[in-house]
N, CA, C and O atoms as a DFTB+ gen file, in Angstrom:
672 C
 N C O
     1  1     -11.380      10.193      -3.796
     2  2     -11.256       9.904      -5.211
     3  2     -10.687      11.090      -5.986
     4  3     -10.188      10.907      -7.096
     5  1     -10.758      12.451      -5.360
     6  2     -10.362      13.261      -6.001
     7  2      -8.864      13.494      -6.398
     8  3      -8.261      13.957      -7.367
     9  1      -8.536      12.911      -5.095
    10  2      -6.615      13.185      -4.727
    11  2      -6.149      12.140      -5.829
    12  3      -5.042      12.297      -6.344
    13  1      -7.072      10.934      -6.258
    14  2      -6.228       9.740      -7.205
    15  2      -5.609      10.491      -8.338
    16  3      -4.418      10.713      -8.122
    17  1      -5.946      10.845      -9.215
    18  2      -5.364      11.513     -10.273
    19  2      -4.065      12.501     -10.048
    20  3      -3.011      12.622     -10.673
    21  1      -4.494      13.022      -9.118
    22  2      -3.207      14.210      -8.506
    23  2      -1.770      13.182      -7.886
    24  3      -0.598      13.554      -7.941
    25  1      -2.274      11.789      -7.291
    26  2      -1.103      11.314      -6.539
    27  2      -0.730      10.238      -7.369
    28  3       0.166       9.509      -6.946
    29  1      -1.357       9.931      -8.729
    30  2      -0.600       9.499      -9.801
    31  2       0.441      10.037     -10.270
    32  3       1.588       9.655     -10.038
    33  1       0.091      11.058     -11.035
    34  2       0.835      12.339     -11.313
    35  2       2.208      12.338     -10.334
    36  3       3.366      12.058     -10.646
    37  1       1.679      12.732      -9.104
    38  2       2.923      12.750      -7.766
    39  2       4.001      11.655      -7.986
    40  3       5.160      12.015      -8.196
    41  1       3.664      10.262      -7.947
    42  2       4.256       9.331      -7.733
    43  2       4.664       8.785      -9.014
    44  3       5.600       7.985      -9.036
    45  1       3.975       9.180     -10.260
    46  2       5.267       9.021     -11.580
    47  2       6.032       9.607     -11.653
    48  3       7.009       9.332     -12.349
    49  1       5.889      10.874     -10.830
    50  2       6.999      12.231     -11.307
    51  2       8.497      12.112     -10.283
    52  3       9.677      12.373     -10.518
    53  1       7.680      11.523      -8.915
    54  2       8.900      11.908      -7.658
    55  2       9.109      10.159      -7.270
    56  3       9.467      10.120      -6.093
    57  1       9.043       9.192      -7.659
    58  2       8.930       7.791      -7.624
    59  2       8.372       7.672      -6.326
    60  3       8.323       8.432      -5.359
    61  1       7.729       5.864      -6.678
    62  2       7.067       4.906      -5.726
    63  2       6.922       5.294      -4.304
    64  3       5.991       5.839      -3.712
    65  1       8.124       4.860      -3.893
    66  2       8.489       4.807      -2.794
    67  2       8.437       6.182      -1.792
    68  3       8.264       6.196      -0.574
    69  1       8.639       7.303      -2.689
    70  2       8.865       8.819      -2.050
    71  2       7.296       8.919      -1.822
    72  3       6.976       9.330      -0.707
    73  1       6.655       8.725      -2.372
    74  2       5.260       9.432      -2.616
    75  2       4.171       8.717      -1.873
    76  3       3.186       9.171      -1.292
    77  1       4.611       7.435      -2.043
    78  2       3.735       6.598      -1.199
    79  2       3.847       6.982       0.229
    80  3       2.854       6.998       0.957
    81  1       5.218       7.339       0.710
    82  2       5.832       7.723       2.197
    83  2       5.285       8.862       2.673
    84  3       4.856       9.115       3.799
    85  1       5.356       9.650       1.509
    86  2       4.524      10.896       1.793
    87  2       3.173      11.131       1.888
    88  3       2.519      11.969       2.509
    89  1       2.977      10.520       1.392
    90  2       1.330      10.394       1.194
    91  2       0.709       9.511       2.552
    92  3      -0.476       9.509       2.883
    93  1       1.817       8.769       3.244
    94  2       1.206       7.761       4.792
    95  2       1.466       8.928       5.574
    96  3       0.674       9.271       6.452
    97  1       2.400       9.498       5.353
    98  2       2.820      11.165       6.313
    99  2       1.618      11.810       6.754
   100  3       1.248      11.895       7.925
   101  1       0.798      12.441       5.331
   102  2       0.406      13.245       5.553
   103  2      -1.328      12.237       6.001
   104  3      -2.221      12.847       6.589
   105  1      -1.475      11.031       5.684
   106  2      -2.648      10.938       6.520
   107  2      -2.646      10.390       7.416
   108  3      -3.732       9.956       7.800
   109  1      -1.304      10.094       8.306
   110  2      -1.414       9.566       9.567
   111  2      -1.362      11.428      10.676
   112  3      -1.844      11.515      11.805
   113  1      -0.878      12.267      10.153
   114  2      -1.300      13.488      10.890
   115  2      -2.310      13.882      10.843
   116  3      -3.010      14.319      11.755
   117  1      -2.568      13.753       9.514
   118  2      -4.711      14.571       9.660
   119  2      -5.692      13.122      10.275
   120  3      -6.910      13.149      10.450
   121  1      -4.704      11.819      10.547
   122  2      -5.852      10.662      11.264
   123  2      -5.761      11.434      12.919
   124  3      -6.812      11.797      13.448
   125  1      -4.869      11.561      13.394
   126  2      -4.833      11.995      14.699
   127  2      -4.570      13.496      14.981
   128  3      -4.055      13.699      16.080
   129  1      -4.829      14.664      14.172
   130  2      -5.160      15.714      14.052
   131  2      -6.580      16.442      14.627
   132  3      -6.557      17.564      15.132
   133  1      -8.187      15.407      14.434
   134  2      -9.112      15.883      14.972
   135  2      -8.575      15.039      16.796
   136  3      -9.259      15.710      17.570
   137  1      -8.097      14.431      17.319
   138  2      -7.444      14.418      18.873
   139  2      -7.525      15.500      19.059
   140  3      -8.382      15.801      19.890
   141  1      -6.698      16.697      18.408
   142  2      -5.847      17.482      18.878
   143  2      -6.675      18.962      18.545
   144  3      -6.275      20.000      19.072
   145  1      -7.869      18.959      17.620
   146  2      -8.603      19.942      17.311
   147  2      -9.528      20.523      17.995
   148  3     -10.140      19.780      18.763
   149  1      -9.880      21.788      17.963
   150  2     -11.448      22.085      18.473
   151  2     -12.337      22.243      17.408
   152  3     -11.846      22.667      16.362
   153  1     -13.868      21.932      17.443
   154  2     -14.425      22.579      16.668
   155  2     -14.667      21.864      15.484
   156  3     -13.983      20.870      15.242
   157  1     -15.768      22.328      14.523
   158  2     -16.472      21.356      13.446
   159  2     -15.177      22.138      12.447
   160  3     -14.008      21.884      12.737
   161  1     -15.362      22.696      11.758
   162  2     -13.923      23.392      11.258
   163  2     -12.714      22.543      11.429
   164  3     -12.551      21.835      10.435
   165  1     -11.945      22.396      12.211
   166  2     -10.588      22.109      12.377
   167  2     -10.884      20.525      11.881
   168  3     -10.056      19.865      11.253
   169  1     -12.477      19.941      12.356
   170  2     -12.267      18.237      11.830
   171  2     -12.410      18.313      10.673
   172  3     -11.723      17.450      10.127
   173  1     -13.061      19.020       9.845
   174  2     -13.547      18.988       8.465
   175  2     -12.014      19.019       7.503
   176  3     -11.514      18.204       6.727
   177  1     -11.537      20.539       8.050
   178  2     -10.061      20.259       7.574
   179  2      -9.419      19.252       7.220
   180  3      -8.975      18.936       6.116
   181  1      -9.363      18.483       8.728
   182  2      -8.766      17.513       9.199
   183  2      -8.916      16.166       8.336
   184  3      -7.912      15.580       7.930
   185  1     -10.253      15.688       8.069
   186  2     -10.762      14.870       7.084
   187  2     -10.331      14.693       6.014
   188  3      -9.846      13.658       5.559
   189  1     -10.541      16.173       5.286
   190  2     -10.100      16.142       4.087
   191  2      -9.264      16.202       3.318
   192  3      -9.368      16.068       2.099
   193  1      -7.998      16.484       4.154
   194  2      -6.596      16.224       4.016
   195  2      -6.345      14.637       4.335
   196  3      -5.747      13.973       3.489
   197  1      -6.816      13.997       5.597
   198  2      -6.826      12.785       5.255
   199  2      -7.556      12.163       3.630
   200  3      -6.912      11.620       2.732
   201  1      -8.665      12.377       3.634
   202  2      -9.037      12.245       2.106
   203  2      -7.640      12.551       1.142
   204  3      -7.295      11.688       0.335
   205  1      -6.846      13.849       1.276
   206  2      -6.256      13.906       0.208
   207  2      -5.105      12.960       0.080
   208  3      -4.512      12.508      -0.899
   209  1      -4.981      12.811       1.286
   210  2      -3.751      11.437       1.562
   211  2      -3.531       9.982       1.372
   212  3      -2.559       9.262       1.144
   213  1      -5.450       9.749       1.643
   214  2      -5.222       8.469       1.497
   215  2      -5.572       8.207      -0.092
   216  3      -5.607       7.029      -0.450
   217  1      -5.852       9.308      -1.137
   218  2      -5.493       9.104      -2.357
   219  2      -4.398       8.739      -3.117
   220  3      -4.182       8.664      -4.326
   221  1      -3.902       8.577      -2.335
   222  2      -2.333       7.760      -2.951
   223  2      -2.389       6.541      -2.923
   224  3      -1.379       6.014      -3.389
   225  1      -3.836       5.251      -2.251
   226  2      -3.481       4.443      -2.292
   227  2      -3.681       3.626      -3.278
   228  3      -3.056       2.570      -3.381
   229  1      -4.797       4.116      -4.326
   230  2      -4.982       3.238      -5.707
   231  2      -3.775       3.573      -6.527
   232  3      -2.992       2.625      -6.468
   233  1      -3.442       4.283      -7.068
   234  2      -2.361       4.812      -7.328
   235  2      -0.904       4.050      -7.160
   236  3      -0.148       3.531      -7.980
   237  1      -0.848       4.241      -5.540
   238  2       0.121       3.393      -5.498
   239  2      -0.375       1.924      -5.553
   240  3       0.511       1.303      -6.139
   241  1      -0.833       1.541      -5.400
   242  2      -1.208      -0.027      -4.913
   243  2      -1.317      -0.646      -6.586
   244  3      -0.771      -1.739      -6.730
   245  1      -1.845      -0.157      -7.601
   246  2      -2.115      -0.567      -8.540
   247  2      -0.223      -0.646      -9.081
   248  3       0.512      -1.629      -9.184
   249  1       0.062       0.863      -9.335
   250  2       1.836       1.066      -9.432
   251  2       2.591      -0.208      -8.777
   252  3       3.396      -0.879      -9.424
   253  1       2.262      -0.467      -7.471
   254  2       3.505      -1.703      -6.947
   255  2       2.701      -2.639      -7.835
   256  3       3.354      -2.453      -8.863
   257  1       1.927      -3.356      -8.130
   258  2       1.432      -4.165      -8.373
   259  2       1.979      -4.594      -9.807
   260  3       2.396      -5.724     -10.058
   261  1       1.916      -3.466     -10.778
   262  2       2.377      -3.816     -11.955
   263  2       3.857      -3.774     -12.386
   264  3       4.436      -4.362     -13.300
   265  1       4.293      -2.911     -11.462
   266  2       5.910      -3.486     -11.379
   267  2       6.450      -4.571     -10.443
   268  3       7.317      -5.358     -10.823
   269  1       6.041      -4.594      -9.486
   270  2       6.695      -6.063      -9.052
   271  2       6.110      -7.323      -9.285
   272  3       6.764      -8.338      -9.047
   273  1       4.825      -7.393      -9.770
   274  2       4.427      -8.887      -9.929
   275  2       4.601      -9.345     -11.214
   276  3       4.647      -8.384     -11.982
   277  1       4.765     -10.827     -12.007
   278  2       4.573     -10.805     -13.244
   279  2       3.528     -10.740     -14.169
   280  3       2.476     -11.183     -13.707
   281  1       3.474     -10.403     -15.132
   282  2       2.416     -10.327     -15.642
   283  2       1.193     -10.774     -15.567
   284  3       0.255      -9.982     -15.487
   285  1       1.028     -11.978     -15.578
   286  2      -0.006     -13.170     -14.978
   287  2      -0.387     -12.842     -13.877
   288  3      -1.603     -13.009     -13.775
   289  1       0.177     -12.362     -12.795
   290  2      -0.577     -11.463     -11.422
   291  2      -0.850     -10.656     -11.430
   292  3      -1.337     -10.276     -10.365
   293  1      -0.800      -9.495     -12.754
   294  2      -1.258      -8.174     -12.384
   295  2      -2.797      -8.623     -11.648
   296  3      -3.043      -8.653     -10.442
   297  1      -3.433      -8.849     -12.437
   298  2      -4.786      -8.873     -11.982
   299  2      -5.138      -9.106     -10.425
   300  3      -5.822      -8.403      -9.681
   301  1      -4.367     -10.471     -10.133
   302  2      -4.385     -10.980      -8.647
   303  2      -3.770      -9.698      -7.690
   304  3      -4.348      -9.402      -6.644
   305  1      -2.933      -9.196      -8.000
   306  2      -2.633      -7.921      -7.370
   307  2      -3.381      -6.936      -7.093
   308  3      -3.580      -6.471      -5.971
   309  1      -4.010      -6.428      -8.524
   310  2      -4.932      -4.561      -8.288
   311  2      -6.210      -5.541      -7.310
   312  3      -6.843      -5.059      -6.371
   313  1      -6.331      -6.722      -7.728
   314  2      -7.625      -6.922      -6.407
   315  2      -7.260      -7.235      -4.966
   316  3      -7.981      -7.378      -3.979
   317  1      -6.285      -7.284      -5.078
   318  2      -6.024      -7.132      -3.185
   319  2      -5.584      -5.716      -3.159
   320  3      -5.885      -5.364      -2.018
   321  1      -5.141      -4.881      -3.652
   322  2      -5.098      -3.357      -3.931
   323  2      -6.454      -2.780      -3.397
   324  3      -6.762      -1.992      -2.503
   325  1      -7.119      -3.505      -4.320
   326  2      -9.027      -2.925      -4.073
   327  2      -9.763      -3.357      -2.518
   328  3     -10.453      -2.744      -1.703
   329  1      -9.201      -4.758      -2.610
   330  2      -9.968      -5.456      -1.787
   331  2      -9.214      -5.086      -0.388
   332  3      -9.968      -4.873       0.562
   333  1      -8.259      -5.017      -0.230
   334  2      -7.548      -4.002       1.066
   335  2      -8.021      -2.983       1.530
   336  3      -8.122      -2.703       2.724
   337  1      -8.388      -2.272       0.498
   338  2      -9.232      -0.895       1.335
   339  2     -10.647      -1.189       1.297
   340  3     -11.249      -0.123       1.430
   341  1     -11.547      -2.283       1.159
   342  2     -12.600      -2.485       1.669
   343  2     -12.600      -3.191       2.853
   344  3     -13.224      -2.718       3.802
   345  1     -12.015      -4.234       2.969
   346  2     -12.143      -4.912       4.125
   347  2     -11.360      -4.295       5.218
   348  3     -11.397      -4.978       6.241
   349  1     -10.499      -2.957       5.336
   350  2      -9.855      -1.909       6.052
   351  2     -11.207      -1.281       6.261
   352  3     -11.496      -1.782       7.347
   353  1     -12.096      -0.610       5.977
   354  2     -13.070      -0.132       5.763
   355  2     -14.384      -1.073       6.972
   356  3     -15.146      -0.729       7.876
   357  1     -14.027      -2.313       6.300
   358  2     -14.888      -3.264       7.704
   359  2     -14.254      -3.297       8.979
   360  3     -14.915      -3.317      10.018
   361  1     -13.177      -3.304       8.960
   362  2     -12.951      -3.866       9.835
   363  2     -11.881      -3.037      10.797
   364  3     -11.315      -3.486      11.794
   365  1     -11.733      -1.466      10.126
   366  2     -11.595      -0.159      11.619
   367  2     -12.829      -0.316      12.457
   368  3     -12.806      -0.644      13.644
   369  1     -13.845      -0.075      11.799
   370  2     -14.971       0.577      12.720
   371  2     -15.218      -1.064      13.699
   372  3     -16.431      -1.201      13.854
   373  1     -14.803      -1.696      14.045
   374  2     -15.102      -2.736      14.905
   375  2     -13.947      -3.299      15.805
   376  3     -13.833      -4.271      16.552
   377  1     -12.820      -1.853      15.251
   378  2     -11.704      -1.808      16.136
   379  2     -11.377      -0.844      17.222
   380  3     -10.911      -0.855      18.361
   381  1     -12.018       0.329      15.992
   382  2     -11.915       1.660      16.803
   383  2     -13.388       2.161      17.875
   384  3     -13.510       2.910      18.845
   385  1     -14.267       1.353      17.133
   386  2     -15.338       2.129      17.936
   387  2     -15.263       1.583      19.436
   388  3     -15.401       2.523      20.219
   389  1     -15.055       0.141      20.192
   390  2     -15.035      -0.004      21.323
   391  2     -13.512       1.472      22.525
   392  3     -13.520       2.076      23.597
   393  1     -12.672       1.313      21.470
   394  2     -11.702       1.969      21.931
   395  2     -12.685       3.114      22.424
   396  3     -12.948       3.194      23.625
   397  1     -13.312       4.134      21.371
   398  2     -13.751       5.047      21.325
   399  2     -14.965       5.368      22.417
   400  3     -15.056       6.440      23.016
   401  1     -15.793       4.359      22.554
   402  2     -16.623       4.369      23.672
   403  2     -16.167       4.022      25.050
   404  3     -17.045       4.169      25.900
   405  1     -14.593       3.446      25.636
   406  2     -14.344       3.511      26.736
   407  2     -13.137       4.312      27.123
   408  3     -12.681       4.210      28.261
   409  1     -12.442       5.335      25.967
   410  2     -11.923       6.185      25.867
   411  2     -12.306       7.550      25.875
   412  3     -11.961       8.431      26.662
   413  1     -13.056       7.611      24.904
   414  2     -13.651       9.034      23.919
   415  2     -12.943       8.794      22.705
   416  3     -11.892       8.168      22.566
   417  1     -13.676       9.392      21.797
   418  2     -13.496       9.898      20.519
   419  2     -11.862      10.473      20.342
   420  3     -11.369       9.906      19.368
   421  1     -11.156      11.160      20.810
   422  2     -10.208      12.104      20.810
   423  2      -9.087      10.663      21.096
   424  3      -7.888      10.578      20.832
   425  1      -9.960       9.696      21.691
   426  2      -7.960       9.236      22.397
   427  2      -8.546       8.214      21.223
   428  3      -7.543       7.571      20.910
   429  1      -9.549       7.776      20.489
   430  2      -9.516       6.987      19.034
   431  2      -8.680       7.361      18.384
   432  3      -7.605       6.805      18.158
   433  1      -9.190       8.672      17.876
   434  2      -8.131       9.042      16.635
   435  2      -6.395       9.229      17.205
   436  3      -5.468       8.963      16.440
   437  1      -6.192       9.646      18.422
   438  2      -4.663       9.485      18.469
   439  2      -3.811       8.169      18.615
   440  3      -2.585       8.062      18.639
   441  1      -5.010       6.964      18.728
   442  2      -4.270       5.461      18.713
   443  2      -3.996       4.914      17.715
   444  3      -3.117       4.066      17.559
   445  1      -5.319       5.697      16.292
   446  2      -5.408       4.978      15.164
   447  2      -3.618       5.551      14.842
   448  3      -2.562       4.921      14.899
   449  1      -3.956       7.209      14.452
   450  2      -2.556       7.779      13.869
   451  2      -1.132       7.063      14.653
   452  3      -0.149       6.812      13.956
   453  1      -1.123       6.756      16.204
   454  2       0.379       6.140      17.051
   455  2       0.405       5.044      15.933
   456  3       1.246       5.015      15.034
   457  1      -0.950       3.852      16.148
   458  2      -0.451       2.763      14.887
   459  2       0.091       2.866      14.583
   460  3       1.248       2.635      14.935
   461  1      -0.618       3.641      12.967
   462  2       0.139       3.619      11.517
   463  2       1.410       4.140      12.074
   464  3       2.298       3.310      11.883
   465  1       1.815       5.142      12.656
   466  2       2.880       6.006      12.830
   467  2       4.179       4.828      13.344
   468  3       5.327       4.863      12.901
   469  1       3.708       3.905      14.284
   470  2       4.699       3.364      14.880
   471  2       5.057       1.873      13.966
   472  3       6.172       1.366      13.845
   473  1       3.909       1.427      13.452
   474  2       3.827      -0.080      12.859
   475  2       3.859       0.176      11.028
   476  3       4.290      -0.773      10.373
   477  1       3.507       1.155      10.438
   478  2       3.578       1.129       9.121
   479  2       4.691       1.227       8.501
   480  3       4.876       0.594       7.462
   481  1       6.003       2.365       9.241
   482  2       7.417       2.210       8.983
   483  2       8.128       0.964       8.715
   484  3       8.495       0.630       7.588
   485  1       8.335       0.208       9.896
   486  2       8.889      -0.838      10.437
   487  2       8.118      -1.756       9.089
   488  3       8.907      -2.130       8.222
   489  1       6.557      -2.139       8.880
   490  2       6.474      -2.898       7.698
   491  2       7.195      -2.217       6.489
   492  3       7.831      -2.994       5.777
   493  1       7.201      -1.095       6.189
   494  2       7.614      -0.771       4.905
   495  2       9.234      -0.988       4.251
   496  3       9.688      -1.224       3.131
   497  1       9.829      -0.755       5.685
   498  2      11.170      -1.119       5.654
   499  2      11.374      -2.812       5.421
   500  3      12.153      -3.388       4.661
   501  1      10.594      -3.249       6.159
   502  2      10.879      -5.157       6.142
   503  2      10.305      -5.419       4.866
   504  3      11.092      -6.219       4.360
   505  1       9.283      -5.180       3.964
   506  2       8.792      -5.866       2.732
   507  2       8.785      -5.090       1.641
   508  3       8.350      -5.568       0.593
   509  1       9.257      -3.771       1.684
   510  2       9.262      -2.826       0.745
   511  2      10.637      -2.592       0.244
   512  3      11.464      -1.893       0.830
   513  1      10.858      -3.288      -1.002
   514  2      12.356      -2.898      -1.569
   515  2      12.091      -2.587      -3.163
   516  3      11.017      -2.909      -3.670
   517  1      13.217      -1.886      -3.994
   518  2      12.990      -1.620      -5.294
   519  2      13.497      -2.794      -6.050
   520  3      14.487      -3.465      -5.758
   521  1      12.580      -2.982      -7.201
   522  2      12.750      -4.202      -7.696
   523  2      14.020      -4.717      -8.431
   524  3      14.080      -5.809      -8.995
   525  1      15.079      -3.762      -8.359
   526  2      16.300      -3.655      -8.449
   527  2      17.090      -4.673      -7.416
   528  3      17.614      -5.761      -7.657
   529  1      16.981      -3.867      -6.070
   530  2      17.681      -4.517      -5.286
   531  2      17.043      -5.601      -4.468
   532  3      17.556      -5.999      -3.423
   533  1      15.821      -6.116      -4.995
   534  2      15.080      -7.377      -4.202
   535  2      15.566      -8.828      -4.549
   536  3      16.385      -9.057      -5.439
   537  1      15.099      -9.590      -3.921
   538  2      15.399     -11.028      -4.363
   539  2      14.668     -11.041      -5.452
   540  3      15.167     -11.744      -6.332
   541  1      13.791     -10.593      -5.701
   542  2      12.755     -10.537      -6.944
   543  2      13.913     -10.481      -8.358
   544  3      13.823     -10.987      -9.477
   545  1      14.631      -9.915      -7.932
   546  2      15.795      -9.495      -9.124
   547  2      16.523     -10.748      -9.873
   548  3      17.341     -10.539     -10.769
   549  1      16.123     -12.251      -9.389
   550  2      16.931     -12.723      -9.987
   551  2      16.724     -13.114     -11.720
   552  3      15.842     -12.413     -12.216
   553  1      17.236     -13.889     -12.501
   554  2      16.890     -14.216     -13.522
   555  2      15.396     -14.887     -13.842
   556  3      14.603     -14.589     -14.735
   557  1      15.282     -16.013     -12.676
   558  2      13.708     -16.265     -12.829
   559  2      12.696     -15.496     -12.866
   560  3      11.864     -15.571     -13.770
   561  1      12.629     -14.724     -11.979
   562  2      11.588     -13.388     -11.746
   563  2      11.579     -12.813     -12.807
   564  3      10.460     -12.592     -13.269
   565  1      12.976     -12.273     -13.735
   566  2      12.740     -11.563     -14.704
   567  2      12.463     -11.998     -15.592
   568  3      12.336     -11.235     -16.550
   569  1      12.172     -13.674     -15.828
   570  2      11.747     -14.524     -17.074
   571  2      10.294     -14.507     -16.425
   572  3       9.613     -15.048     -17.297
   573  1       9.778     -14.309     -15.781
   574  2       8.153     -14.697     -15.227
   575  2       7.191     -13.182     -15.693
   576  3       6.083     -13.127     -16.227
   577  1       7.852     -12.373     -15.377
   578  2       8.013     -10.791     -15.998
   579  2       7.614     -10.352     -17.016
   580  3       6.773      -9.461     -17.130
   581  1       8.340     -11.099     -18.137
   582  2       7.976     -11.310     -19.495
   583  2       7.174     -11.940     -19.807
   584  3       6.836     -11.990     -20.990
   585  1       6.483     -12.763     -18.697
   586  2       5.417     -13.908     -19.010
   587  2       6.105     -15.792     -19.851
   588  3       5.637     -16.894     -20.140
   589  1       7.525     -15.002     -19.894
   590  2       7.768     -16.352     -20.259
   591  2       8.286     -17.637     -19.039
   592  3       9.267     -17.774     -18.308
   593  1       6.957     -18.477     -19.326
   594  2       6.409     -19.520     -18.351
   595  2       6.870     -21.050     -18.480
   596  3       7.622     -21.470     -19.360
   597  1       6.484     -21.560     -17.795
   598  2       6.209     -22.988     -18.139
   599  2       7.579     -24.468     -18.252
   600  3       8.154     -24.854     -17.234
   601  1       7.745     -24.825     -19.071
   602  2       8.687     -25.982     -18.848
   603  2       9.500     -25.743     -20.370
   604  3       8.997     -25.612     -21.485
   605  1      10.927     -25.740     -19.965
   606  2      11.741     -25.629     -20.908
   607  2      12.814     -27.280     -20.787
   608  3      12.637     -28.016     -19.817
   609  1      13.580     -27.551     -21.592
   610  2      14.828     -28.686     -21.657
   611  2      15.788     -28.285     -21.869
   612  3      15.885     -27.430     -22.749
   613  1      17.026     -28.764     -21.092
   614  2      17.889     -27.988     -21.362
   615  2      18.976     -28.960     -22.436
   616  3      18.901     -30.188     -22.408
   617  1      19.518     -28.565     -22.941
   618  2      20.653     -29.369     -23.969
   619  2      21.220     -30.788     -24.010
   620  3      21.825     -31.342     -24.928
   621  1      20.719     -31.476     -22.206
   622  2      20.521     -32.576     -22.025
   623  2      19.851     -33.721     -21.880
   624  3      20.072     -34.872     -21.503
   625  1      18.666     -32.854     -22.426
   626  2      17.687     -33.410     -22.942
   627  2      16.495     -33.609     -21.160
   628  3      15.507     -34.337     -21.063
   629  1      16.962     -32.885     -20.275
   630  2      16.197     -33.016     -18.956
   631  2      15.299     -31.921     -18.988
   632  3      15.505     -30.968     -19.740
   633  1      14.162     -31.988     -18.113
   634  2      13.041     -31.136     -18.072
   635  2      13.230     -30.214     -17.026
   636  3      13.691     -30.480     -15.916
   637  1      12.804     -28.977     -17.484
   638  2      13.144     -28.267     -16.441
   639  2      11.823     -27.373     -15.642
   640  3      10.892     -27.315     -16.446
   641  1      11.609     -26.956     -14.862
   642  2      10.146     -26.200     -14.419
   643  2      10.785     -24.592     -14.111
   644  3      11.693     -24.582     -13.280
   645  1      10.481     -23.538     -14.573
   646  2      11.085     -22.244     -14.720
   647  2      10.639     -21.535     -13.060
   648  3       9.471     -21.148     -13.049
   649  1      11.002     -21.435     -12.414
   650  2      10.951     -20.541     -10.648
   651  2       9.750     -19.192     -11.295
   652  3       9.807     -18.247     -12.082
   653  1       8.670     -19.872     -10.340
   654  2       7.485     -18.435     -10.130
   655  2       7.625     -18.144      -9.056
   656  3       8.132     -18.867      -8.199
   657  1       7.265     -17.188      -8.917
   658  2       7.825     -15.922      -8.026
   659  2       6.543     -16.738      -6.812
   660  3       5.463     -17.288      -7.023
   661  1       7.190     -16.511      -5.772
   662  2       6.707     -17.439      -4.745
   663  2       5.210     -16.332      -3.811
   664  3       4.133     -16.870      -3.555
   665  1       5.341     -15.624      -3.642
   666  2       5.079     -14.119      -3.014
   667  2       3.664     -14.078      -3.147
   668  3       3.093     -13.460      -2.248
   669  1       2.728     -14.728      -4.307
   670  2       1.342     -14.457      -4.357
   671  2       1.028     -15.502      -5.207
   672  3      -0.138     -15.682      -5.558
């Protein structure tokens, strides 16, 4: 909780996308960093740099949320924002701990960090675009945006239903 304020700051100043990247950087090395450590020291480190890392994710998560969804979803958004890192929270420890007991501890943390390292890219690239260059960009999206909703007619007197953004 401490890093949130600091990786706000970060990610208004150096944008979205940079900061968020940086911020998976630096806690997929301190996730598989105690692997590679000796000693109560080197994990504590290790932790708390993850701590400082994974403070980027309210931050960011709330940030994508209010720029790419329309208005009417902010809300539906910051709660899968929230609700993502709780049920992440349930549902490592019932992933990692079997690993961990027919592995050890050490080859846990270097499977969790390969993951993210190998599978979080590859998502970010496939669903992560600026709302510039997304399909999101078209005219509908940017009328849903504004919140302006609902059923318009057009000059021919036909009804029309305005395109919501399909995505959530």
């Amino acid at each position: 909780m401490l890093g949130n304020p600091i990786w706000g700051s970060i990610i208004d100043r150096i944008e979205l996308r940079k900061g968020m990247t940086i911020a998976v950087l630096i806690w997929t090395v301190a996730t598989g960093a105690p692997a590679l450590l000796s000693g109560l020291a080197g994990f504590i480190v290790a932790r708390a740099v993850l701590g400082f890392g994974e403070g980027a994710t309210f931050p960011g998560g709330l940030k994508t949320a209010l720029d790419s969804l329309p208005k009417r979803l902010h809300s539906r958004g910051t709660s899968l924002c929230y609700s993502g890192a709780a049920i992440g929270a349930i549902i490592t420890p019932l992933i990692v701990t079997p690993i961990a007991v027919r592995y050890g501890w050490r080859f846990a943390f270097m499977v969790t960090a390969v993951a993210v390292y190998c599978g979080w890219p590859s998502g970010w690239v496939r669903f992560s675009q600026k709302p510039s260059t997304a399909a999101r960009g078209s005219p509908y999206f940017q009328q849903s945006m504004k919140g302006d909703f609902g059923v318009s007619s057009s000059h021919t007197g036909s009804v029309h239903y305005r395109s919501v953004p399909f995505f959530i």
